[in-house]
PyMOL Python script that loads the backbone (N, CA, C, O; Angstrom):
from pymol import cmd

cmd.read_pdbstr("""\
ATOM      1  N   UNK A   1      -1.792 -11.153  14.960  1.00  0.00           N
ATOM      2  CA  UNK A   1      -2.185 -10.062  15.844  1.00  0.00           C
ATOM      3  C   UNK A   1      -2.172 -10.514  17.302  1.00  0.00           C
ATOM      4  O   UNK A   1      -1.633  -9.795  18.143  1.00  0.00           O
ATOM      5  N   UNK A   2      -2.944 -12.087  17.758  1.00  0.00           N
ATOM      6  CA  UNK A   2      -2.471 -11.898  18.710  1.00  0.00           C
ATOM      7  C   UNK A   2      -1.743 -12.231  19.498  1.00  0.00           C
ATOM      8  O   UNK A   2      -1.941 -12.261  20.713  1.00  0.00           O
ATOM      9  N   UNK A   3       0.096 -12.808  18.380  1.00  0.00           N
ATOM     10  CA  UNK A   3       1.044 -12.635  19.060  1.00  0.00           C
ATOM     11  C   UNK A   3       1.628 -11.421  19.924  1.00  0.00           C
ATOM     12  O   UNK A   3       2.260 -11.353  20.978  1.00  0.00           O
ATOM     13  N   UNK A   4       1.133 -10.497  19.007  1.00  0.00           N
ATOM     14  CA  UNK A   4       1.595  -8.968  19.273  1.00  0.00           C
ATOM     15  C   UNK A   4       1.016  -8.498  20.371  1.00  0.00           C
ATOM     16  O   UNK A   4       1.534  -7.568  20.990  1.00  0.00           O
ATOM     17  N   UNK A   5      -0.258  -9.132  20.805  1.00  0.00           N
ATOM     18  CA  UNK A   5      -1.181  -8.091  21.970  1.00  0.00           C
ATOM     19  C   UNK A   5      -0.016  -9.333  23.504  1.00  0.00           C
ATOM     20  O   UNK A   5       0.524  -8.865  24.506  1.00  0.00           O
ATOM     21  N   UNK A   6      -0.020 -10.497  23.172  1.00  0.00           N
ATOM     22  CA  UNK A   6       0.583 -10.956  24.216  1.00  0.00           C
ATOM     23  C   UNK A   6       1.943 -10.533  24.495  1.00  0.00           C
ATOM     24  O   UNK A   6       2.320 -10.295  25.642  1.00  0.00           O
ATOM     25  N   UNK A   7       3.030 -10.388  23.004  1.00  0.00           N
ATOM     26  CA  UNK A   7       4.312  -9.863  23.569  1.00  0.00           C
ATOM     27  C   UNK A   7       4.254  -8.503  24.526  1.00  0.00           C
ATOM     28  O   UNK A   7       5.073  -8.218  25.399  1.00  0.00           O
ATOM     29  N   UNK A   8       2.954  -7.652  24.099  1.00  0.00           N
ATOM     30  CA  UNK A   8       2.840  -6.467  24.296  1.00  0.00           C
ATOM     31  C   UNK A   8       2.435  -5.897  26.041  1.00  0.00           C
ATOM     32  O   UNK A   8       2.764  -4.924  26.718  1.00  0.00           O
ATOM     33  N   UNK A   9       1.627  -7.012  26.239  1.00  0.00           N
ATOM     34  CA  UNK A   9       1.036  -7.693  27.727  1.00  0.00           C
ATOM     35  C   UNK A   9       2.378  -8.101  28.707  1.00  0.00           C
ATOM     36  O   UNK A   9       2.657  -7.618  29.805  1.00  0.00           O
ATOM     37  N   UNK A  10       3.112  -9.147  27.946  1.00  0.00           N
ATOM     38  CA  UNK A  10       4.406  -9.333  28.735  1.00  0.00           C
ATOM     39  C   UNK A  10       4.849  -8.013  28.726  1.00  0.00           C
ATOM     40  O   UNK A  10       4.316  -7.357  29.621  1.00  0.00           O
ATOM     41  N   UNK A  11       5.648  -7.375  28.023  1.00  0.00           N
ATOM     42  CA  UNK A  11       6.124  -6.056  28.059  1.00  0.00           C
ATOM     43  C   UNK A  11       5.825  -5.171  29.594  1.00  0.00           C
ATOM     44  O   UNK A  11       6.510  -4.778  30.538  1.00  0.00           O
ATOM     45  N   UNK A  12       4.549  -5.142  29.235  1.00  0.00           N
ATOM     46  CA  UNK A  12       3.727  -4.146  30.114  1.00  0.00           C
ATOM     47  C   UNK A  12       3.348  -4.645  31.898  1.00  0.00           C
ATOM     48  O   UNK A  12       2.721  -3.967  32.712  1.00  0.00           O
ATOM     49  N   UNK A  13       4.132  -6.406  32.178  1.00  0.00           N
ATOM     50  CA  UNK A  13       4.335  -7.152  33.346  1.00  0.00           C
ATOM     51  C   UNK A  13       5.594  -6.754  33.764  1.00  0.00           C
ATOM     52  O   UNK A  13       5.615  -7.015  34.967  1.00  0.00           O
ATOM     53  N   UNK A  14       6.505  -6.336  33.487  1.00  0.00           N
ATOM     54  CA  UNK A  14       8.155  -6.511  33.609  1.00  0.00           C
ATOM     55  C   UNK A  14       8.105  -4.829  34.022  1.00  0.00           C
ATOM     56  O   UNK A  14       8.941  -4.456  34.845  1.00  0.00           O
ATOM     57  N   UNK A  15       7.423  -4.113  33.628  1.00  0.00           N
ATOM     58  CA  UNK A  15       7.484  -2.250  33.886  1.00  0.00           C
ATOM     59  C   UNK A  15       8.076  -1.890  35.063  1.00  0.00           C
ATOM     60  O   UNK A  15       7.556  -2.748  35.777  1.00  0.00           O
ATOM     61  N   UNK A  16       8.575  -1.441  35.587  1.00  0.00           N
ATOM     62  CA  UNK A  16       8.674  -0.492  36.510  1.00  0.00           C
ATOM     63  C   UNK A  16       8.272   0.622  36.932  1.00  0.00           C
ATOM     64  O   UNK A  16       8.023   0.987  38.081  1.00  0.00           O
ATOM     65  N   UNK A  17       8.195   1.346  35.621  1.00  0.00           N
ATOM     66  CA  UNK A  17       7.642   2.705  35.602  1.00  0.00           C
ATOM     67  C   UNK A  17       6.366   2.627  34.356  1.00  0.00           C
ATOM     68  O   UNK A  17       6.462   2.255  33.187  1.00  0.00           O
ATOM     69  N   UNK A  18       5.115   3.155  35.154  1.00  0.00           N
ATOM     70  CA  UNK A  18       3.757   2.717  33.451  1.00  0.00           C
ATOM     71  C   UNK A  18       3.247   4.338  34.262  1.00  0.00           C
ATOM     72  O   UNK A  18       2.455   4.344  35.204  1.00  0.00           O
ATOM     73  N   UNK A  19       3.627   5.124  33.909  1.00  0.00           N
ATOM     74  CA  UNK A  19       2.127   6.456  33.901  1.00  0.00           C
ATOM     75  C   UNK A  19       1.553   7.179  32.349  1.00  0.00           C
ATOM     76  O   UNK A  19       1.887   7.203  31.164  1.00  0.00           O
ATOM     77  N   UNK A  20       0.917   7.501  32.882  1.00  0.00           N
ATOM     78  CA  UNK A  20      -0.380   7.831  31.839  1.00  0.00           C
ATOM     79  C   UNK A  20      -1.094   9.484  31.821  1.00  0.00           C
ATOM     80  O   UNK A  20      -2.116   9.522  32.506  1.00  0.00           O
ATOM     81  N   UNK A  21      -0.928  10.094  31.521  1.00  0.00           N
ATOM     82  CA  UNK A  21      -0.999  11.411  31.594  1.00  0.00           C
ATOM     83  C   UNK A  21      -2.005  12.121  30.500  1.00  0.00           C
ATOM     84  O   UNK A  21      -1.709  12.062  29.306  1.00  0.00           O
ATOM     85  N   UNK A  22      -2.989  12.673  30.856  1.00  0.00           N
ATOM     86  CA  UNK A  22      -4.067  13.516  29.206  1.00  0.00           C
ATOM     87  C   UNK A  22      -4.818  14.699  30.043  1.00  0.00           C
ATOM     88  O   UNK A  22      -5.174  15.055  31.167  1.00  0.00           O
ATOM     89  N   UNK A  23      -4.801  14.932  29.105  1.00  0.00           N
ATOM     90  CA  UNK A  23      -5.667  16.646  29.426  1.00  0.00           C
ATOM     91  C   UNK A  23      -6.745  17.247  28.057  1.00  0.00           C
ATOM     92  O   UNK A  23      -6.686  16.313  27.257  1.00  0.00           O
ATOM     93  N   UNK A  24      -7.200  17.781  27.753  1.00  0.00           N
ATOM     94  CA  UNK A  24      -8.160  18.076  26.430  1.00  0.00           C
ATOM     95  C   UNK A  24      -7.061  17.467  24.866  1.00  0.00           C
ATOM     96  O   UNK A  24      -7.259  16.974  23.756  1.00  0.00           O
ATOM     97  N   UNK A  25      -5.966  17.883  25.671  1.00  0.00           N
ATOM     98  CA  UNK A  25      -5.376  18.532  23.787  1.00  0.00           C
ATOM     99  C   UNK A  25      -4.564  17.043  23.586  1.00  0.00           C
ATOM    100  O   UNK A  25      -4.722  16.389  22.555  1.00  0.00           O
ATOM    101  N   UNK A  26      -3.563  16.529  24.838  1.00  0.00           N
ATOM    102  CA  UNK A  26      -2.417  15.458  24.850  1.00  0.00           C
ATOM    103  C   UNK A  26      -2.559  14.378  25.715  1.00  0.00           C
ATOM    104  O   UNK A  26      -2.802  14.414  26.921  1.00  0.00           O
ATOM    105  N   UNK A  27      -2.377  13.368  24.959  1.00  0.00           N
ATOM    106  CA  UNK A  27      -2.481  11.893  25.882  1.00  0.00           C
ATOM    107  C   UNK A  27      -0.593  11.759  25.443  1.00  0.00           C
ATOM    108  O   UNK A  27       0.125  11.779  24.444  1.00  0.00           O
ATOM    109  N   UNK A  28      -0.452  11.591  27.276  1.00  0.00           N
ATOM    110  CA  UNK A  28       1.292  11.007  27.808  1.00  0.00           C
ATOM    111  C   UNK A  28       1.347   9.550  28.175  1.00  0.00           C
ATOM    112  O   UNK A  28       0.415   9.194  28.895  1.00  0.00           O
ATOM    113  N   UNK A  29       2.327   8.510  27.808  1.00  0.00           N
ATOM    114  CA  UNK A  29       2.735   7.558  28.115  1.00  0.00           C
ATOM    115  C   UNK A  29       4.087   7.675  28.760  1.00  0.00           C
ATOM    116  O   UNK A  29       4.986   8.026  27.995  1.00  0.00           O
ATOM    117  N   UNK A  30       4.390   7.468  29.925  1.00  0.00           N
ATOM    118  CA  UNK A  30       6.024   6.913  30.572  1.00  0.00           C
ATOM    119  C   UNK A  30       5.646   5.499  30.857  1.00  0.00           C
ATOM    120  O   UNK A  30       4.675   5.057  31.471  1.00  0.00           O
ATOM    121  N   UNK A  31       7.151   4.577  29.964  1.00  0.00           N
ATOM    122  CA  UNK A  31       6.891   3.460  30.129  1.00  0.00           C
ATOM    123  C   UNK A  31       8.360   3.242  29.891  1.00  0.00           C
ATOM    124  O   UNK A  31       8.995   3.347  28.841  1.00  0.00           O
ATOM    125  N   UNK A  32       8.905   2.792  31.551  1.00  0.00           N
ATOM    126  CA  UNK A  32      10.369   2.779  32.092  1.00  0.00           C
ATOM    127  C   UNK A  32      11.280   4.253  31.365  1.00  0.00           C
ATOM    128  O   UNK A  32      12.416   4.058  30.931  1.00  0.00           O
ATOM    129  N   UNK A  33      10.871   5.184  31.322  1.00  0.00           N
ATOM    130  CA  UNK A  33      11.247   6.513  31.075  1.00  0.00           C
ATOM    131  C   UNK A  33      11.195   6.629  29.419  1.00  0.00           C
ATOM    132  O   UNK A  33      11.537   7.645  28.814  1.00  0.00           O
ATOM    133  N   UNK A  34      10.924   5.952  29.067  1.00  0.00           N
ATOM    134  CA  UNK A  34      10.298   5.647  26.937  1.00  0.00           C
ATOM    135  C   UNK A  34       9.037   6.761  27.364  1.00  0.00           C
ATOM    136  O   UNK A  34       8.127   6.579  28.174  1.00  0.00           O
ATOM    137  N   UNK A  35       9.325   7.968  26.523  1.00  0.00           N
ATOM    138  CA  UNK A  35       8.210   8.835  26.596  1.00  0.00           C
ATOM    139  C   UNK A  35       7.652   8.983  25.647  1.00  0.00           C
ATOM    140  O   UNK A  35       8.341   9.168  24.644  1.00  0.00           O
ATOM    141  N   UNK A  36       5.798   8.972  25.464  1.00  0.00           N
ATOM    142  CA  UNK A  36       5.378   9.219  24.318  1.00  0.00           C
ATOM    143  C   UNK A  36       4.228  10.070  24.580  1.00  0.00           C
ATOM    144  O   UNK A  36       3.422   9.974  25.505  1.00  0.00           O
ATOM    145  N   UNK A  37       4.283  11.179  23.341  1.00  0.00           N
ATOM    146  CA  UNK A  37       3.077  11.918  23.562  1.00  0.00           C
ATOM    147  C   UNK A  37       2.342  12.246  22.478  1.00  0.00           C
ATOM    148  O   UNK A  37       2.789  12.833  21.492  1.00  0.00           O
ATOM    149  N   UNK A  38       1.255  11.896  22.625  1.00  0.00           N
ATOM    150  CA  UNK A  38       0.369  11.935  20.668  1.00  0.00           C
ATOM    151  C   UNK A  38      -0.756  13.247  21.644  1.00  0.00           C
ATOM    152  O   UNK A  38      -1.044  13.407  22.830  1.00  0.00           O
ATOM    153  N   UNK A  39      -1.068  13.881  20.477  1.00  0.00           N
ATOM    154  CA  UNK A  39      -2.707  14.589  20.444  1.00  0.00           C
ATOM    155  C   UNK A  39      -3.734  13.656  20.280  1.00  0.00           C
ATOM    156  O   UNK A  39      -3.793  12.639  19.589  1.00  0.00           O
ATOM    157  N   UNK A  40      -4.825  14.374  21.314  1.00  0.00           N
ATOM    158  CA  UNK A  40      -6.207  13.217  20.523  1.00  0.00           C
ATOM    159  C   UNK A  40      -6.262  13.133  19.292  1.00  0.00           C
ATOM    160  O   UNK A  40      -6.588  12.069  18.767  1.00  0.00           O
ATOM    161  N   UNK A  41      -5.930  14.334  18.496  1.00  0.00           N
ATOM    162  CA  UNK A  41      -6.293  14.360  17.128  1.00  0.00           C
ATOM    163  C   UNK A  41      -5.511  13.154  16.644  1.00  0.00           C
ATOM    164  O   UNK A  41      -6.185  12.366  15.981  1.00  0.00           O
ATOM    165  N   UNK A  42      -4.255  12.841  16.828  1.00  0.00           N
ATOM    166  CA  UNK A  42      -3.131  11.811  15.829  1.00  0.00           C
ATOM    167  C   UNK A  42      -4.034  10.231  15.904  1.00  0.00           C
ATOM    168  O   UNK A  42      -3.857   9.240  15.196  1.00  0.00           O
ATOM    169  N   UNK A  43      -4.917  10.410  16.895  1.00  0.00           N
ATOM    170  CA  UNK A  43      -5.691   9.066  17.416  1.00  0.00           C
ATOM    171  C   UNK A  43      -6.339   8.898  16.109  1.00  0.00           C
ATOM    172  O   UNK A  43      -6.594   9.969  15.558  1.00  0.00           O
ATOM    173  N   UNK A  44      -6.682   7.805  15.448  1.00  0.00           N
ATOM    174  CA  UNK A  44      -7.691   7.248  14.255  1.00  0.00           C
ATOM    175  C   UNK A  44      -8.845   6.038  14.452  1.00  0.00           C
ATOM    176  O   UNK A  44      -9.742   5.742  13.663  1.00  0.00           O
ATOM    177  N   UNK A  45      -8.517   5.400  15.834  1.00  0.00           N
ATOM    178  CA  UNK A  45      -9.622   4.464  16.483  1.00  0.00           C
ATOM    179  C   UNK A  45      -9.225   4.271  17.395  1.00  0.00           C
ATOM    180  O   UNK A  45      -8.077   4.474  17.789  1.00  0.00           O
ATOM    181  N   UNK A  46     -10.522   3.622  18.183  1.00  0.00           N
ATOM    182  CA  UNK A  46     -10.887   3.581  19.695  1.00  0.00           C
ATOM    183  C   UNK A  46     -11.450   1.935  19.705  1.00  0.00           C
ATOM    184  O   UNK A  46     -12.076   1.631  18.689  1.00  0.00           O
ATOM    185  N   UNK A  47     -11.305   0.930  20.665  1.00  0.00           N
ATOM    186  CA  UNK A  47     -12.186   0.111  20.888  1.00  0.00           C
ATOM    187  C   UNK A  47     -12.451   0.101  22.354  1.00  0.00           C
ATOM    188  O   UNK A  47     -11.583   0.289  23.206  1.00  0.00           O
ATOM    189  N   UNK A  48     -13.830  -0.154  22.611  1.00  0.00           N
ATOM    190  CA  UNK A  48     -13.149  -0.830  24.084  1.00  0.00           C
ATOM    191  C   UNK A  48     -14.299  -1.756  24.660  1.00  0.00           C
ATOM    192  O   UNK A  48     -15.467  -1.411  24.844  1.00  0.00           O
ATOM    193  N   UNK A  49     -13.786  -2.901  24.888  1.00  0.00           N
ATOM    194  CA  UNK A  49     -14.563  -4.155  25.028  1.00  0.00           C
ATOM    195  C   UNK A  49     -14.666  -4.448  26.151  1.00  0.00           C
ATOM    196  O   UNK A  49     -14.214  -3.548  26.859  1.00  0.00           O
ATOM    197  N   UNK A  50     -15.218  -5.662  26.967  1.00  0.00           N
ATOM    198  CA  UNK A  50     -15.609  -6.023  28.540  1.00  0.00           C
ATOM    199  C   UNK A  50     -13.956  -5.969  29.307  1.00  0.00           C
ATOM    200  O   UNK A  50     -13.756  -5.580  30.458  1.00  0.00           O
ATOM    201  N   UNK A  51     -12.995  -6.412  28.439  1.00  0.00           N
ATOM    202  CA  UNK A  51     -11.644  -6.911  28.434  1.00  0.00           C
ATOM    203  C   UNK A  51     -10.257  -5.448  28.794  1.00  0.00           C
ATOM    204  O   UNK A  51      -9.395  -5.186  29.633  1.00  0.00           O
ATOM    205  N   UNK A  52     -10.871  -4.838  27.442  1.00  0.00           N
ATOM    206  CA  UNK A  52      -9.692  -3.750  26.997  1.00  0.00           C
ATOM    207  C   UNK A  52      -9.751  -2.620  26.618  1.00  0.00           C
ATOM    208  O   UNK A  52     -10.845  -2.664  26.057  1.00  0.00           O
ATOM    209  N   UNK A  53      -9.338  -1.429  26.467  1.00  0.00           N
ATOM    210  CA  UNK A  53      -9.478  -0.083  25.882  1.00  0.00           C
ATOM    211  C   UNK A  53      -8.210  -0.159  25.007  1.00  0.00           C
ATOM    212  O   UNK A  53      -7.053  -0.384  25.360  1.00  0.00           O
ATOM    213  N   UNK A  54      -8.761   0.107  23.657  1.00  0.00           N
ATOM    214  CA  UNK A  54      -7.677   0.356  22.678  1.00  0.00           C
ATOM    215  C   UNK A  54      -7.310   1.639  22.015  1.00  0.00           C
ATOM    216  O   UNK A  54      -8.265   2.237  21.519  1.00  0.00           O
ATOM    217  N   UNK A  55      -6.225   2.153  21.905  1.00  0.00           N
ATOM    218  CA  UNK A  55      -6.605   3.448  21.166  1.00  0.00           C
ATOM    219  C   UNK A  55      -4.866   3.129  19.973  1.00  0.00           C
ATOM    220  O   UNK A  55      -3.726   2.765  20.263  1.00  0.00           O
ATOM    221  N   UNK A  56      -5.457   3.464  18.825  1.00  0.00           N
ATOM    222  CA  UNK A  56      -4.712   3.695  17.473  1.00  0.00           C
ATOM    223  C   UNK A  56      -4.264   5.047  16.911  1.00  0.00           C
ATOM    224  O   UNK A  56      -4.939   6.075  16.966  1.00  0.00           O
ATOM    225  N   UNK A  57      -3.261   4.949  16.461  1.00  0.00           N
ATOM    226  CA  UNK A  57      -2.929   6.163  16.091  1.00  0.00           C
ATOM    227  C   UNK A  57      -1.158   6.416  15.904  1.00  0.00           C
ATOM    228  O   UNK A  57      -0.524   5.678  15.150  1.00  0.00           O
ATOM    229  N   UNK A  58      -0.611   7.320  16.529  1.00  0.00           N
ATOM    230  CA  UNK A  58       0.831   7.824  15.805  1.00  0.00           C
ATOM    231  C   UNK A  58       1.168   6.550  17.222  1.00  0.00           C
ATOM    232  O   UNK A  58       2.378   6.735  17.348  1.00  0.00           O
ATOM    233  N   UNK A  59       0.995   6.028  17.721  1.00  0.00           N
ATOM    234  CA  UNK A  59       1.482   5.398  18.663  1.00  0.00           C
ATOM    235  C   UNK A  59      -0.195   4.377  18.977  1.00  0.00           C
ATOM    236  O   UNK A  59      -1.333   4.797  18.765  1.00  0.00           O
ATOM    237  N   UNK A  60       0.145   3.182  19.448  1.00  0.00           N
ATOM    238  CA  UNK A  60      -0.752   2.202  19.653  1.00  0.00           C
ATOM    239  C   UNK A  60      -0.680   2.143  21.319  1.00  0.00           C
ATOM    240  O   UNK A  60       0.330   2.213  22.019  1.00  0.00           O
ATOM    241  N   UNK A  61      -2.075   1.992  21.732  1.00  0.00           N
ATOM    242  CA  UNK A  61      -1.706   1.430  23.181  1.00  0.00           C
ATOM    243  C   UNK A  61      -3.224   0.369  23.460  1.00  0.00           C
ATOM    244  O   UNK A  61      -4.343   0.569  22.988  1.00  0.00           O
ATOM    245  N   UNK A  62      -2.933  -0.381  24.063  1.00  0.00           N
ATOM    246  CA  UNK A  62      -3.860  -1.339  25.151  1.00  0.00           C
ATOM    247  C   UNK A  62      -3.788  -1.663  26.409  1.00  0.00           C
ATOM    248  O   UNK A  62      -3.046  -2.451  26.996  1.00  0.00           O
ATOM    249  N   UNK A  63      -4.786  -0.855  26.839  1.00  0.00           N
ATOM    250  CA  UNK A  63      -4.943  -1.396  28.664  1.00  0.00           C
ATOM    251  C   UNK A  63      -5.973  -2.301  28.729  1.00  0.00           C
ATOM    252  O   UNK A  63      -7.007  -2.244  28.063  1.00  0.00           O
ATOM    253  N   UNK A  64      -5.622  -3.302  29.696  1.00  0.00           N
ATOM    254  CA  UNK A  64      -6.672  -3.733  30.839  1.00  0.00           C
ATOM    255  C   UNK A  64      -8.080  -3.101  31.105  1.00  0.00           C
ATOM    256  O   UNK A  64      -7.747  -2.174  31.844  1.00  0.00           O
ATOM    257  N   UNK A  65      -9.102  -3.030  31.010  1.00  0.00           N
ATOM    258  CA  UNK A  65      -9.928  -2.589  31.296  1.00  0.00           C
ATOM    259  C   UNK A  65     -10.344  -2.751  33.049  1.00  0.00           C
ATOM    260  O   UNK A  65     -10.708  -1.760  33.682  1.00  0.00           O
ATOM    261  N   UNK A  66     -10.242  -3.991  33.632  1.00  0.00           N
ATOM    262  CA  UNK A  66     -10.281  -4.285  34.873  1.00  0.00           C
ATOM    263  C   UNK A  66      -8.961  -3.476  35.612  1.00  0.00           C
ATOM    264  O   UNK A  66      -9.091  -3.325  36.827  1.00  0.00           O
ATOM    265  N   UNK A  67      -7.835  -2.998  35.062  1.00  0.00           N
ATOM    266  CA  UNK A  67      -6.895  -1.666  35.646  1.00  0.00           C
ATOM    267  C   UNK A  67      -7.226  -0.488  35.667  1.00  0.00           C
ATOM    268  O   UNK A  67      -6.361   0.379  35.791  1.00  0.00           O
ATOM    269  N   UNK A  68      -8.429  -0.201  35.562  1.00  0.00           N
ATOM    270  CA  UNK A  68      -8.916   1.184  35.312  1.00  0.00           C
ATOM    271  C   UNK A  68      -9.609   1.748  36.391  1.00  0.00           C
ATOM    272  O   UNK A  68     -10.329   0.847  36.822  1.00  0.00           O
ATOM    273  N   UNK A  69      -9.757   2.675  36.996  1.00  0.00           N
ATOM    274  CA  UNK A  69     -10.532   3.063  37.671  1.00  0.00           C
ATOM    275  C   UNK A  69     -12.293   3.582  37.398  1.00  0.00           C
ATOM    276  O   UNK A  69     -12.507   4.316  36.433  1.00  0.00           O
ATOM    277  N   UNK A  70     -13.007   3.322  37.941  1.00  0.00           N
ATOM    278  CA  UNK A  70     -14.288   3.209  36.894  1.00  0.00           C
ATOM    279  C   UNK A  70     -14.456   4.605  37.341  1.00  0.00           C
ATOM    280  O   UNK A  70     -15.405   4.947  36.637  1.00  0.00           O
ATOM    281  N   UNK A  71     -14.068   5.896  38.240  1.00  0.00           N
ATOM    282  CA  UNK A  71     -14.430   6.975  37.831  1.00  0.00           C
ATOM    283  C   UNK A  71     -13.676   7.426  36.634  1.00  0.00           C
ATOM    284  O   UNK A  71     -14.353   7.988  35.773  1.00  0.00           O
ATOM    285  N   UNK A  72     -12.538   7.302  36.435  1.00  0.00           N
ATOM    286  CA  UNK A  72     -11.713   7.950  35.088  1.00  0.00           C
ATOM    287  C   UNK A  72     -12.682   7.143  34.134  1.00  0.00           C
ATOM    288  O   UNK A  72     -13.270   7.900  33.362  1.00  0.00           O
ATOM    289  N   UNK A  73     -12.942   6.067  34.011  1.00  0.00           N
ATOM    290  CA  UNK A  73     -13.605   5.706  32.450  1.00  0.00           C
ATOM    291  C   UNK A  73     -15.229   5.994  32.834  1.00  0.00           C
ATOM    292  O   UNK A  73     -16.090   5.390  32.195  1.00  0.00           O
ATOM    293  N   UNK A  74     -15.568   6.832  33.780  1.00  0.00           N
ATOM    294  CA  UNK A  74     -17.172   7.235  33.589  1.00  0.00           C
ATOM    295  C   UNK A  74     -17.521   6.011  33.090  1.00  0.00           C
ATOM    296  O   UNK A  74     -17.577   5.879  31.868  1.00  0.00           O
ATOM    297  N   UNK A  75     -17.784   5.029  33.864  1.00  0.00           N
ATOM    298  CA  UNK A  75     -18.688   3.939  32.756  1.00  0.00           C
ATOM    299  C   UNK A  75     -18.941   2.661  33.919  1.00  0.00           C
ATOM    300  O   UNK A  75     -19.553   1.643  33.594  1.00  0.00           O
TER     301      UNK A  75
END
""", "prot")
cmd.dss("prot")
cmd.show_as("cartoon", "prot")
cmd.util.cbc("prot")
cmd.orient("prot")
């Protein structure tokens, strides 16, 4: 596993293009024009630690937690 979170980390260094897009119903990923769009519903877990926010589901993602803006994560 955590070969996968580091290949996944490199990945996400090399970007050009990373936006992030949600509203009630759809969470959007553009990542170098690779578009993905799941419902909250397709989501099946959440973590999110001092480190990272994880979310699982029809598509996997992990951010940075220190990339976040602390009004979007209310916290």
């Amino acid at each position: 596993m955590e070969k996968e979170v580091v290949k996944y980390l490199e990945t996400l260094e090399n970007t050009e293009i990373y936006q992030i897009q949600f509203n009630t119903k759809v969470f959007k990923v553009n990542l170098n024009d690779n578009k993905e769009t799941s419902l909250w519903t397709e989501f099946t877990a959440a973590e999110i630690s001092d480190k990272f926010i994880g979310l699982e589901g029809k598509f996997n993602y992990m951010f940075q937690k220190n990339q976040c803006r602390k009004q979007i994560l209310n916290c």
